[in-house]
C-alpha positions in Angstrom: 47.9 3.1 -47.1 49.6 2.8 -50.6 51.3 6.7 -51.9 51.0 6.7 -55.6 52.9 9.6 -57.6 50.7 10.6 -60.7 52.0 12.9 -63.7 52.4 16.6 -62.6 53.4 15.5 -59.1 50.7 15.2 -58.0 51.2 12.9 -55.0 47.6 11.4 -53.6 47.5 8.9 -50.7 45.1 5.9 -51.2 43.9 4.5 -48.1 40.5 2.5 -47.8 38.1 5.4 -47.7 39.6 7.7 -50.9 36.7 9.3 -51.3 36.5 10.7 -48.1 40.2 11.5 -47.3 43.2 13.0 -50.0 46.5 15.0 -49.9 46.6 16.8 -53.3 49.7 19.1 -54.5 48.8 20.9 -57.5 45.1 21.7 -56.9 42.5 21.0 -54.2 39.6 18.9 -54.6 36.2 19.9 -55.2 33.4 19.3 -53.2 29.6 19.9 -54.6 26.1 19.6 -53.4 23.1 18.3 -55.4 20.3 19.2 -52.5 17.2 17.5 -53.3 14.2 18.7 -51.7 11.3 15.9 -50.8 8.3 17.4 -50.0 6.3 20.8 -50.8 6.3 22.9 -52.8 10.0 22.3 -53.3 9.1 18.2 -54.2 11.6 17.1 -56.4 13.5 19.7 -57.3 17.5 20.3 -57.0 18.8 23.2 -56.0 21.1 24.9 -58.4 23.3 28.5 -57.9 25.2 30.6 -60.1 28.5 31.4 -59.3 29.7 35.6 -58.7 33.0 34.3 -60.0 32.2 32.9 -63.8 28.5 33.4 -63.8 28.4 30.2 -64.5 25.3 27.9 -62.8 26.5 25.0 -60.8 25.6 23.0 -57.4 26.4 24.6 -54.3 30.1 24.0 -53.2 33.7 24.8 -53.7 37.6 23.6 -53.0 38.2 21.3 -49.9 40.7 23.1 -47.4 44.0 20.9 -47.0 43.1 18.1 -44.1 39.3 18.6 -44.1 36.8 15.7 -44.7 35.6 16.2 -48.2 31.5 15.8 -46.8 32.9 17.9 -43.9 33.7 20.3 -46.6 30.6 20.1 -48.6 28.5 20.9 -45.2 30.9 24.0 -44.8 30.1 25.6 -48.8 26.9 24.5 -48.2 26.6 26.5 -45.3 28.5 29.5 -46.7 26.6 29.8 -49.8 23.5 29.6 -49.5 22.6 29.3 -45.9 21.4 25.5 -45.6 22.7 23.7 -42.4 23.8 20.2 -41.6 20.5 20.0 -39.5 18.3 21.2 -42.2 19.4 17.9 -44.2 17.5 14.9 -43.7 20.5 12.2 -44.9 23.4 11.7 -47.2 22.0 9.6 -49.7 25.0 9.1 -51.9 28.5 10.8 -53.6 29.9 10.2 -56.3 33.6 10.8 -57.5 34.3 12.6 -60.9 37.7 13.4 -62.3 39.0 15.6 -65.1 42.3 15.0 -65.9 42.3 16.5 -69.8 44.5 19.7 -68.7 46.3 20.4 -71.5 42.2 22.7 -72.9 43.0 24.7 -70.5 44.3 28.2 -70.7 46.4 27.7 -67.1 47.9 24.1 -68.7 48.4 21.3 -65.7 45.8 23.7 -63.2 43.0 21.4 -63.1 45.1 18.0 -63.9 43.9 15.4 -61.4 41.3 17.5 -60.3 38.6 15.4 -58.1 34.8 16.8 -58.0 33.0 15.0 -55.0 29.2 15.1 -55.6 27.1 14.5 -53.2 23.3 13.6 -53.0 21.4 15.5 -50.0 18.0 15.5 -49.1 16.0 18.1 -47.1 12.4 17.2 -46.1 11.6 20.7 -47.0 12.5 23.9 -48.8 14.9 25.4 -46.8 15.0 29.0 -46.8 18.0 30.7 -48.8 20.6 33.3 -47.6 23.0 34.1 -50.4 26.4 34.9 -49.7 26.9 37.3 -52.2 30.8 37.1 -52.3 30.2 33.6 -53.9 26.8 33.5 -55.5 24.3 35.8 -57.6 21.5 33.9 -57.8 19.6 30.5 -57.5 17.3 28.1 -58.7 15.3 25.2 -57.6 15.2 23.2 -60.7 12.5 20.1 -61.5 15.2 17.4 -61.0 13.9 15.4 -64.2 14.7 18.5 -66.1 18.2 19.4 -64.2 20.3 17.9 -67.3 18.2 19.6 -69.7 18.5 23.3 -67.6 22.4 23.0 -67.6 22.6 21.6 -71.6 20.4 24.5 -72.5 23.1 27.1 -70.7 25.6 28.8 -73.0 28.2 28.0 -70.3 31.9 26.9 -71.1 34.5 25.3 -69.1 34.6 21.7 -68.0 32.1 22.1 -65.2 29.1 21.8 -67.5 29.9 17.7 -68.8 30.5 16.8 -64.9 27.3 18.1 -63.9 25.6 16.2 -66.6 28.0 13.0 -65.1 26.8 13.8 -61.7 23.2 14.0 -62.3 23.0 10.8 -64.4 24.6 9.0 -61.5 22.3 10.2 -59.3 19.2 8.9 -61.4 20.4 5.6 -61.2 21.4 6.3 -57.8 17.5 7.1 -56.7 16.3 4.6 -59.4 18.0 1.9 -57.4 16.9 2.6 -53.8 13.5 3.2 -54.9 
């Protein structure tokens, strides 16, 4: 295990599994959920929610509590957002790692430097049945997955959420293009 110190002191520790394990100072990882529904009516489509706090539309998931598993962690906002349970997954496919580091955009300048987004790829044989929490979430959407990056480009959303998604979903495409 190698410590490095980054900028801001933001002090990570590298082991041989970094994208399942992290100690983070300034701000905690983020841990999202592209849930991809197989069969159905649901075929195809991604599920997509919009956040109570920014009204902004996003995958379901949220920050990674300090020692916890960051798939661990998507399971858990998984769970409290919208209902769907480990069980209710057929596999992980895939996760991908996305980091923003620009913070001086921001309005709170160094919040989100060396912030980590974790996507991950889930499947569910079919669609499972949604329970908003409304604390977190206002609404939802199953989304045609080839027309995900064209739902969240045609949003008049700001904040540096938007260009990951985008990120995330092209990722995933080659992800599903290459096991196919």
């Amino acid at each position: 295990m190698v410590a490095v110190l980054v900028p801001a002191k933001v002090l990570i520790k590298v082991n041989e599994d970094a994208a399942r394990q992290h100690i983070l100072r300034t701000h905690r990882p983020t841990s999202l959920v592209m849930v991809l529904c197989d069969e159905g009516r649901g075929k195809g489509k991604l599920l997509f929610v919009q956040s109570r706090k920014t009204s902004r539309w996003k995958f379901p998931g949220g920050g990674v509590e300090q020692g916890e598993d960051v798939l661990v962690a998507a399971f858990r906002e998984l769970r409290e957002e919208v209902g769907i349970r480990q069980h209710d997954l057929t596999d992980v496919l895939a996760h991908c790692l996305t980091e923003s580091v620009d913070s001086y955009s921001s309005p709170r300048d160094g919040f989100t430097r060396g912030k980590r987004y974790y996507f991950w790829l889930m499947r569910c044989r079919t669609m499972p049945n949604i329970v908003m929490q409304h604390t977190e979430v206002i609404n939802y959407r199953w989304c045609p997955s080839q027309l995900a990056s064209e739902f969240i480009s045609g949003l008049q959303q700001s904040g540096k959420t938007q260009p990951l998604i985008l990120s995330a979903l092209s990722t995933m495409r080659k992800i599903q293009r290459s096991t196919s």
